[in-house]
N, C-alpha and C positions, 0 to 999 in steps of 0.2 A: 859196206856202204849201201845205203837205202837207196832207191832211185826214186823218184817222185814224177809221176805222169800227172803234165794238167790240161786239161781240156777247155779251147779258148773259142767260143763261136763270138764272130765277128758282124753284123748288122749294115752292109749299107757302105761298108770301108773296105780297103784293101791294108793288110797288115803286113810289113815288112818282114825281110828275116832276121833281123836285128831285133825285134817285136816279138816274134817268135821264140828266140833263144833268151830273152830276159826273162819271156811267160815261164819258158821252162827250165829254168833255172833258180826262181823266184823259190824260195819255200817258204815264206809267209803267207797264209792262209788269204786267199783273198775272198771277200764277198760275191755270195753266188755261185763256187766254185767247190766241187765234192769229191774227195776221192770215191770212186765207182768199181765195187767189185769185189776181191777175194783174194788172199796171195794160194800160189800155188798148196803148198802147205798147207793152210788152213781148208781148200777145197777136200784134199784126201783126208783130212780128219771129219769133214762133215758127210762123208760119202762114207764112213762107218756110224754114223747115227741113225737113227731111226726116220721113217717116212712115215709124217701124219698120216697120209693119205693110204697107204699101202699096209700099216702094222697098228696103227691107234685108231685112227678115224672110223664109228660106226663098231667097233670090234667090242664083244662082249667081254664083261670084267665077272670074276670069279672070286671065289674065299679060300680060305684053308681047304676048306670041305669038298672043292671042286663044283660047287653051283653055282649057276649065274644067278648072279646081285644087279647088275645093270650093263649099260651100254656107252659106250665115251660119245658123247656128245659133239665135244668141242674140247678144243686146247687153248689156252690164255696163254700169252705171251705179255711178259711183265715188257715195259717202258726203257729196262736193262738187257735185252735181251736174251733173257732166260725165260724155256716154257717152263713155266710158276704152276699151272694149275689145269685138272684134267675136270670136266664138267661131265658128271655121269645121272644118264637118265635112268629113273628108277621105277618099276613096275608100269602099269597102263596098257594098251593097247594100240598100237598104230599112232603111236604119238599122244594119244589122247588122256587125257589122268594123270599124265609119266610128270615123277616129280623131279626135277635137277637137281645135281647139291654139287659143289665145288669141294674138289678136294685137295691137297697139296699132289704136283704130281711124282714128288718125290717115295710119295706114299706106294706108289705102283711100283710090283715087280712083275719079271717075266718068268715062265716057267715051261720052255717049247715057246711055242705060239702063242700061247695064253698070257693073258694080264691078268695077275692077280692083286687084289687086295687084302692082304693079311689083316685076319681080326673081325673081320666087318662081315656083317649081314646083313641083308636085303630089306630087313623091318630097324635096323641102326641108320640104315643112308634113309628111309624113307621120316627117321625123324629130325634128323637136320635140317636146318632150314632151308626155305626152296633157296634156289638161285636166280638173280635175275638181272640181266644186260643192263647197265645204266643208260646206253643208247641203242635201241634196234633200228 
């Protein structure tokens, strides 16, 4: 059996315990009300995944050949909550020049520490089309 927690903030009233035990008991979705959070389970599965911040973000991408091709940019997170697509910045200087190009980020693997891009080189991502944020 599933347990369902709901969170009831009340404005201006004082709310019964009989109030209380219908809220939560209630499993009809009611308006304005979310479940919040994570089941235990699904936590230790996302504690073996990767950290943008720590393993992707800023970290340079590689080929077969072991050169650096570019730098991960950014990560796109699809509206389904899958990261869909890794944004890699490609030659330039200090930001400047540096062309983006979105890439599936299924495309990436690892090898150690490294993210590789099989296949690709540095003058192949520079002719893909740039990428560009439909909202900055």
């Amino acid at each position: 059996m599933k347990l369902k927690f709901v969170a009831v903030i009340v404005l201006g009233s004082v709310m019964n315990t009989a109030s209380l035990a219908y809220a939560a008991s209630n499993t009809a979705a009611v308006a304005g009300t979310e479940t919040i959070g994570i089941s235990i389970e699904e936590s230790k599965i996302a504690a073996l995944g990767w950290s943008a911040e720590k393993r992707i973000l800023h970290k340079a991408v590689y080929n077969d050949d072991n050169k650096k091709i570019g730098v991960i940019e950014d990560i796109i997170v699809s509206p389904e909550k899958s990261v869909s697509y890794a944004v890699i910045g490609v030659g330039g200087f200090l930001g400047m020049d540096r062309h983006s190009v979105l890439i599936p980020f299924n495309h990436l693997r690892t090898k150690g520490n490294k993210l590789l891009l099989p296949g690709a080189t540095k003058s192949a991502l520079k002719a893909l089309p740039e990428f560009k944020y439909a909202h900055q």
